[in-house]
C-alpha positions as CSV (number, residue, x, y, z in Angstrom):
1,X,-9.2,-6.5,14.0
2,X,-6.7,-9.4,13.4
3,X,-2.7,-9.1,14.0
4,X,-1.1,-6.4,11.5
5,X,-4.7,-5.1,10.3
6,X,-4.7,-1.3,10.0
7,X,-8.1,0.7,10.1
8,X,-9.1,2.2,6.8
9,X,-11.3,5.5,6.0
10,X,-13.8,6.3,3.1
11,X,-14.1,9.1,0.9
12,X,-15.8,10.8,-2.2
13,X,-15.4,10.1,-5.7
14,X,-11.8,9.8,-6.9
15,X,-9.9,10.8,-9.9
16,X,-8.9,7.2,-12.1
17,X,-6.0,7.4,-13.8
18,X,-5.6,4.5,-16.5
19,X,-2.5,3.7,-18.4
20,X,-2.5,1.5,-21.7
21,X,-0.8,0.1,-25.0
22,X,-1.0,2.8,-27.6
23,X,0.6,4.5,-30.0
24,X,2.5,7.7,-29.5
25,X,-0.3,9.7,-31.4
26,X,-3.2,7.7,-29.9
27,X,-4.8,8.2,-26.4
28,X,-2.7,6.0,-23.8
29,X,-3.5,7.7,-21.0
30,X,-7.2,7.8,-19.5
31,X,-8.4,9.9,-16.9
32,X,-12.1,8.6,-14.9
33,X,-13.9,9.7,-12.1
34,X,-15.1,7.2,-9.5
35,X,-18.4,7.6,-7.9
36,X,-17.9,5.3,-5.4
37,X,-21.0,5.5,-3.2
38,X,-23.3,5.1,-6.5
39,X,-20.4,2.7,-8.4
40,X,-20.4,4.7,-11.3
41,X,-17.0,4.5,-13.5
42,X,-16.8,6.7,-16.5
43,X,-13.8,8.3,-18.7
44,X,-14.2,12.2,-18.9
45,X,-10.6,12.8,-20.4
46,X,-7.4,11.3,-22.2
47,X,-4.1,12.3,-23.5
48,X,-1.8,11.5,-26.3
49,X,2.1,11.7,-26.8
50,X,3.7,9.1,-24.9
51,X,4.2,5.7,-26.8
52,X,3.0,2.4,-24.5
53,X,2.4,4.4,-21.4
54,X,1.6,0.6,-19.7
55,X,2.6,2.0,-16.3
56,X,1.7,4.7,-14.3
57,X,2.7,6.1,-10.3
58,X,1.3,9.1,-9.1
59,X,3.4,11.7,-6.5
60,X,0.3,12.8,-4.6
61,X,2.3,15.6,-2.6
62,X,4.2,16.9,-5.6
63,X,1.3,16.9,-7.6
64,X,2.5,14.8,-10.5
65,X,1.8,11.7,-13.0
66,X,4.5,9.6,-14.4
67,X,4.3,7.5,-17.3
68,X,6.8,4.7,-18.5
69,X,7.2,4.7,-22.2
70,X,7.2,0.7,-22.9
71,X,9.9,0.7,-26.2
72,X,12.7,-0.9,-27.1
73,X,15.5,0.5,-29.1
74,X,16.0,-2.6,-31.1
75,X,12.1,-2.6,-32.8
76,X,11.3,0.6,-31.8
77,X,13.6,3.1,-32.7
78,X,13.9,4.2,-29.5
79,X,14.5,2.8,-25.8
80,X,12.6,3.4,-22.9
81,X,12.1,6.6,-21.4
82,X,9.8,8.2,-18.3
83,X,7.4,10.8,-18.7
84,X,6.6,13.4,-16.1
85,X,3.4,15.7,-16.4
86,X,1.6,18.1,-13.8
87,X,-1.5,17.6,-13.0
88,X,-3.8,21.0,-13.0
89,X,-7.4,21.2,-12.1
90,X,-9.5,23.1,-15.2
91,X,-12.6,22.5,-13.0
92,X,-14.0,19.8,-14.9
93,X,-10.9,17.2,-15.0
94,X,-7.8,17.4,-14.1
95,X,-5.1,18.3,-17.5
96,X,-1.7,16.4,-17.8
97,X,1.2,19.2,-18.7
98,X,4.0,17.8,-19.8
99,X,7.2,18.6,-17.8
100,X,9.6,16.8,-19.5
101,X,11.1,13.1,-20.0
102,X,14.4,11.1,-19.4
103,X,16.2,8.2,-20.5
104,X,14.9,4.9,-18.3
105,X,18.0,3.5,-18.9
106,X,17.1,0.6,-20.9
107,X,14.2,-1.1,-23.0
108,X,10.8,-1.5,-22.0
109,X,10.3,0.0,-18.6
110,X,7.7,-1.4,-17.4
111,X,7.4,-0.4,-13.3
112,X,8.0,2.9,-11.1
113,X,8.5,3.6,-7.6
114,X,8.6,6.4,-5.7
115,X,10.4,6.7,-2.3
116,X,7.6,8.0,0.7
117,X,9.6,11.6,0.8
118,X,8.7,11.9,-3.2
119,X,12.6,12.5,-3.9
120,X,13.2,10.1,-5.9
121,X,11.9,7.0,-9.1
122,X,13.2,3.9,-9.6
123,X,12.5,2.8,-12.9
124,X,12.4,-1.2,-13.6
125,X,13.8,-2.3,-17.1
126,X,12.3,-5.7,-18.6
127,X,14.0,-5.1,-21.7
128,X,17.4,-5.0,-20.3
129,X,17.0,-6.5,-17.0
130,X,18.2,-3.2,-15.1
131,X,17.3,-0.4,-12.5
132,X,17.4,3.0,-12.7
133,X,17.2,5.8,-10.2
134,X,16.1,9.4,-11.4
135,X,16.0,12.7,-9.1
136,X,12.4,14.0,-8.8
137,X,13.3,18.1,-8.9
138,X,11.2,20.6,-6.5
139,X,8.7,21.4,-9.5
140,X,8.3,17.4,-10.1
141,X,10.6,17.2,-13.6
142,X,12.9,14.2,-13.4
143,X,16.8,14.6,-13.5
144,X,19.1,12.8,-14.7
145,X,20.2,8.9,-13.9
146,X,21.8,9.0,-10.6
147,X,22.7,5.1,-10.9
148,X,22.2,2.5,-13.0
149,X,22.2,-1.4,-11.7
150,X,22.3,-4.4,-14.0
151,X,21.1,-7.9,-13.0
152,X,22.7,-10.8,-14.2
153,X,21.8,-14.0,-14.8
154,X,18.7,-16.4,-16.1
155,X,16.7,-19.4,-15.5
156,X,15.5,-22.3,-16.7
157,X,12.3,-21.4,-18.8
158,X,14.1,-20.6,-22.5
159,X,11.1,-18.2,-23.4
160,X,10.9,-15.8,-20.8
161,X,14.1,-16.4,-18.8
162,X,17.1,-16.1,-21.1
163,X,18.6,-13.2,-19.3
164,X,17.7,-10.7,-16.7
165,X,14.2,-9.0,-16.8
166,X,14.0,-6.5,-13.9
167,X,9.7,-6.0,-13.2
168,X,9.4,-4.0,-10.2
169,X,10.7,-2.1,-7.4
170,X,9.6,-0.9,-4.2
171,X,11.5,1.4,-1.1
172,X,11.5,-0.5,1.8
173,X,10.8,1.2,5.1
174,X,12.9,3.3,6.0
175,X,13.8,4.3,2.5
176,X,17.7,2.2,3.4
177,X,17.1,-0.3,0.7
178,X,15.5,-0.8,-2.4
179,X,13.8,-4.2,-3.2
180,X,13.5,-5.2,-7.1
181,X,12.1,-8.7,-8.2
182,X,13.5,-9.9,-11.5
183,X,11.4,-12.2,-13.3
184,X,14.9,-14.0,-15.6
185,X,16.9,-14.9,-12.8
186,X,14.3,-16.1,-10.1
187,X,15.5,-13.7,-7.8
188,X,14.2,-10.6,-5.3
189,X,17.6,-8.5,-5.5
190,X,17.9,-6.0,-2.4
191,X,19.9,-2.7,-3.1
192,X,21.1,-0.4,-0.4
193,X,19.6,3.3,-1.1
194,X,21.6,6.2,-0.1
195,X,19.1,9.2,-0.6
196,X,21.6,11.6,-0.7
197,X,23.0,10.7,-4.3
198,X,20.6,8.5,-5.5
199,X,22.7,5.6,-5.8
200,X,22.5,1.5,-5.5
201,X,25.2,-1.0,-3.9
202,X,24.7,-4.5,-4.0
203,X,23.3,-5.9,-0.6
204,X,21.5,-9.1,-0.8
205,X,19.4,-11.7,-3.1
206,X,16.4,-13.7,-2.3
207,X,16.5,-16.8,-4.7
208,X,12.9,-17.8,-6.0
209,X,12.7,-21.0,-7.2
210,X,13.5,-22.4,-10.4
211,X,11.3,-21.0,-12.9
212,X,8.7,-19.4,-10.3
213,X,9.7,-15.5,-12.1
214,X,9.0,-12.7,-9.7
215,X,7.3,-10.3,-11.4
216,X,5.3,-7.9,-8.6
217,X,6.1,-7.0,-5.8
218,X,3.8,-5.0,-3.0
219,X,4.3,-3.9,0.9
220,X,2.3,-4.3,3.8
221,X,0.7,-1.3,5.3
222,X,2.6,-2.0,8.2
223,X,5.9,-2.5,5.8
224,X,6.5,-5.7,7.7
225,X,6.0,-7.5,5.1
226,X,7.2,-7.6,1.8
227,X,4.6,-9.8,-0.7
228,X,5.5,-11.0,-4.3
229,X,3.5,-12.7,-7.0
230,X,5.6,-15.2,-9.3
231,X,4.1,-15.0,-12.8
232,X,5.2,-18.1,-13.9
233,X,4.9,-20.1,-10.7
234,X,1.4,-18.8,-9.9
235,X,2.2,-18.2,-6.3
236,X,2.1,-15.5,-3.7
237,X,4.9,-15.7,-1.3
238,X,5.7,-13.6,1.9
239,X,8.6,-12.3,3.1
240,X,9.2,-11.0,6.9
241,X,10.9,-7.3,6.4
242,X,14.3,-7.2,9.0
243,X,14.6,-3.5,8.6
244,X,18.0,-3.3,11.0
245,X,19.9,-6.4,8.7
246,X,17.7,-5.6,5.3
247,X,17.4,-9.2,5.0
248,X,13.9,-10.8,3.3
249,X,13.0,-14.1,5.5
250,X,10.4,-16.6,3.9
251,X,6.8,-16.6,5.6
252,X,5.0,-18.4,4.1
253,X,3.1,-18.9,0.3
254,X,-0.6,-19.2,-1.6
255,X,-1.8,-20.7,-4.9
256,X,-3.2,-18.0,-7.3
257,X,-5.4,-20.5,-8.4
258,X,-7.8,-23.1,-8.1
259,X,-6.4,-26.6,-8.7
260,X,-7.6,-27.8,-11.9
261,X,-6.8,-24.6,-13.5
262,X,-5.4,-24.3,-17.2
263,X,-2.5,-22.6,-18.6
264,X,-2.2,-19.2,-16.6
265,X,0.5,-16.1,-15.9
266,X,0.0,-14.2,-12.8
267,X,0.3,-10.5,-13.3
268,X,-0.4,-7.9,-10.5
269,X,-0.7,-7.6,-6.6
270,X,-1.9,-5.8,-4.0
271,X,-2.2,-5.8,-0.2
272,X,-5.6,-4.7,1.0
273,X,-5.8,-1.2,2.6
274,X,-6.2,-2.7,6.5
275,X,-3.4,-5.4,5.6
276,X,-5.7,-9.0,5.6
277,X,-6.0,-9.8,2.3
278,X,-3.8,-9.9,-0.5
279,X,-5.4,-9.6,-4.3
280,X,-3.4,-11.4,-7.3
281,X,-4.8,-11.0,-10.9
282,X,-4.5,-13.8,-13.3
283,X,-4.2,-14.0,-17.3
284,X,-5.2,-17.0,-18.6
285,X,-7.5,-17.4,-15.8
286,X,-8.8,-14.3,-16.0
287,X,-9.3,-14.2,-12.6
288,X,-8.2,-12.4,-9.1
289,X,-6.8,-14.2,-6.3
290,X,-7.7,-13.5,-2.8
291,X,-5.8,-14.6,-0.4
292,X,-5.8,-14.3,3.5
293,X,-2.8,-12.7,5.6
294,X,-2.1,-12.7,9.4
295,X,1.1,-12.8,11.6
296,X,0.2,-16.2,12.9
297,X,-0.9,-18.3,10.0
298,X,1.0,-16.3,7.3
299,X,-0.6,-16.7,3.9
300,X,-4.0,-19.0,3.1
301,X,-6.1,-19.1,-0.5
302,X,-9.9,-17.7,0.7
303,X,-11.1,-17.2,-3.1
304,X,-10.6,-16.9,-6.6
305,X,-13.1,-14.9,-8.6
306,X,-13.8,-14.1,-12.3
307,X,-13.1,-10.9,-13.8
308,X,-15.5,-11.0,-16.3
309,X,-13.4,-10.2,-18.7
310,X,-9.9,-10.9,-21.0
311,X,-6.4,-10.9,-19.5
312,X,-6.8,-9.1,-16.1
313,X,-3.0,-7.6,-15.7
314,X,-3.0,-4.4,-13.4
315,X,-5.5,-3.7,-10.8
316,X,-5.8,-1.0,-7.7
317,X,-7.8,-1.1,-4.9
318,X,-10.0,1.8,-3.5
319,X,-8.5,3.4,-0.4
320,X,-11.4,2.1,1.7
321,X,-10.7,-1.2,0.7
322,X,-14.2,-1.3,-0.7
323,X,-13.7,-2.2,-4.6
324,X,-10.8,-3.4,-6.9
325,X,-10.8,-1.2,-10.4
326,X,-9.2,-3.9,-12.9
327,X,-7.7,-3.8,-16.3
328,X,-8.7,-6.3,-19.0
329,X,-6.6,-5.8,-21.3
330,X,-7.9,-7.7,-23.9
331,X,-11.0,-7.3,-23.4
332,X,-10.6,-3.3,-23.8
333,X,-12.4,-2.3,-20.4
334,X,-11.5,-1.3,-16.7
335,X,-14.1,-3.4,-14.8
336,X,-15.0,-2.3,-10.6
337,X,-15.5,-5.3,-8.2
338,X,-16.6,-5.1,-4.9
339,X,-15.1,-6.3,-2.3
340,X,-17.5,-8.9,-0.1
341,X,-17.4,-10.5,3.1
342,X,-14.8,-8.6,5.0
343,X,-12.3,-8.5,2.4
344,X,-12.5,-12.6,1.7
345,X,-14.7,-12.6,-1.4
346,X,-15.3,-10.4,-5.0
347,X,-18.3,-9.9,-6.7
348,X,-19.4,-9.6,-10.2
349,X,-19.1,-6.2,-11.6
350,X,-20.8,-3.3,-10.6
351,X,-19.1,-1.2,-13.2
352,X,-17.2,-1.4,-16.4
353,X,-15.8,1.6,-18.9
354,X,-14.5,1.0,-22.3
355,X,-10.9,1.6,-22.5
356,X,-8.3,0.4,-25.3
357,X,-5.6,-2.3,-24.0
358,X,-5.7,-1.2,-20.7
359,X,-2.6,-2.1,-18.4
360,X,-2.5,-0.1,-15.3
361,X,-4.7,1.9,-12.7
362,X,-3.9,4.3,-10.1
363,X,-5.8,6.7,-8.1
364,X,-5.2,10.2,-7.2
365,X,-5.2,9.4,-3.4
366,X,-6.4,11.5,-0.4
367,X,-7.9,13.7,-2.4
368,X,-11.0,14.2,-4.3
369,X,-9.6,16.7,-6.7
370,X,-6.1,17.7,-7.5
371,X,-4.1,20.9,-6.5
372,X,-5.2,24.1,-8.5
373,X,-1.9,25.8,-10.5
């Protein structure tokens, strides 16, 4: 096992939970099951009532689903708001009932993140370029903004970087700080987190470089590092995690792509369960990225594989590090990819499900089936 790996398990089929670009009367949210073993993907549910429900977070231990609602006031009618729903076993598939929803604070939230303790959401604005921080109550319902940040700022593309455009969050460890990259000003802004009120102080910011645009950001499973893939810049880049100072220190970057590549806008990343590889999806491309991680030699560009399909954004990987479950989006399908050669290559599909501008995939982890009510 190489420096920072962490050992992995497998497990039985797994509850898929697929967020997408619909209408507030249309089906935006999917519900699959996973037969991993026998790599069989299929839809057996969806739900209505949420408008652009493009990303979803799951609390496994309070037993909840949320769901951003990707509107802006402007075109819309409406801003953005967060939707929170229990999720109840029937004994065929699991039912999403509707708790409530809040105000996100701004136009098209587009990112949650939920602190280990399941306490609280931060809520990432792209709209408005802002964070928010909501309460998660005992039952799972969200309260009320507890704080509110604005970015400020811009860069130099005039299309995409006019202004702030906050595009993801996590908690670091230790739940002290809160790390949010923000895709307008070329920046990783860190917050101090005090998780008694919920609230966000200014503590440092990590300058991208011109034009690169942060968009996602993802952990280590050893949270000592902190990974982020630049959407415009097409990079992955590594940050060593100083937990005592809460400072972000450089360590290293990666290409998301092959060198003669075309016109492309890197999208979504994650580390790999046993911390090796990281996994970058590309648009344009239409491809994922995977790239090797150690202590030593710090990042390194192993592959770059098709997704056999249009505009991979978000992607998850299966808990035992076995598959990635992508999103198309343009291409209307959620494709599964194994994993090859220790984590270093992808294969072609073993899988795919129809699914209407899909966006984002999460699993119900560490468990086959949700709680009962």
């Amino acid at each position: 096992m190489s420096p920072g790996a962490v050992p992995v398990s497998r497990s039985p089929d797994r509850w898929v939970f697929i967020g997408s670009y619909a209408e507030a009367h249309g089906d935006g949210i999917h519900i699959g099951v996973l037969a991993e073993s026998r790599r069989e993907l299929r839809i057996v549910a969806s739900q209505a009532g949420v408008a652009n429900p493009s990303f979803l977070r799951i609390a496994p231990r309070v037993g909840c689903l949320y769901a951003v609602s990707e509107t802006r006031a402007e075109s819309d009618g409406i801003a953005g708001h967060v939707h929170a729903f229990r999720l109840v076993d029937d004994g065929s598939a699991p039912r999403l009932v509707t708790i409530n929803r809040r105000a996100s604070g701004g136009d098209l939230p587009c990112h949650l993140a939920i602190d280990t303790a399941e306490r609280w959401l931060a809520v990432s604005n792209y709209g408005t370029g802002s964070v928010a921080i909501l309460p998660i109550g005992t039952d799972g319902g969200l309260g009320e903004i507890t704080d509110l940040v604005q970015h400020e700022g811009s860069g130099p593309n005039p299309e995409r970087q006019l202004g702030p455009h906050a595009h993801s969050s996590v908690f670091m460890p230790g739940g002290r700080f809160l790390a949010a990259a923000d895709l307008g000003t070329d920046s990783i802004v860190v917050h101090a987190f005090d998780d008694r009120t919920g609230s966000l102080r200014p503590h440092r910011v990590v300058r991208s470089p011109a034009g690169a645009g942060p968009r996602h950001l993802a952990l280590h499973p050893r949270g000592t590092h902190l990974f982020v893939v630049e959407e415009l810049g097409n990079r992955v880049v590594a940050y060593r995690w100083d937990a005592d100072s809460g400072d972000l220190l450089p360590s290293g970057s990666a290409s998301c792509l092959p060198s003669d590549a075309a016109s492309n806008i890197a999208a979504d990343l994650h580390a790999s369960p046993d911390g090796r590889h990281v996994y970058a999806s590309n648009r344009g491309h239409d491809s994922v990225a995977v790239i090797g991680f150690d202590d030593i030699d710090g990042l390194q560009q192993l592959a770059v594989r098709p997704t056999t399909g249009s505009w991979p954004r978000g992607f998850t990987i299966t808990p035992d590090g076995s598959h990635l479950l992508v999103a198309n989006q343009l291409s209307d399908e959620v494709v599964l990819l194994p994993v090859t050669d220790s984590g270093s290559g992808i294969d072609r599909p073993a899988a795919r499900v129809g699914v209407r501008q899909p966006t984002s995939v999460s699993f119900w982890a560490g468990r086959t089936r949700p709680s009962s009510p």
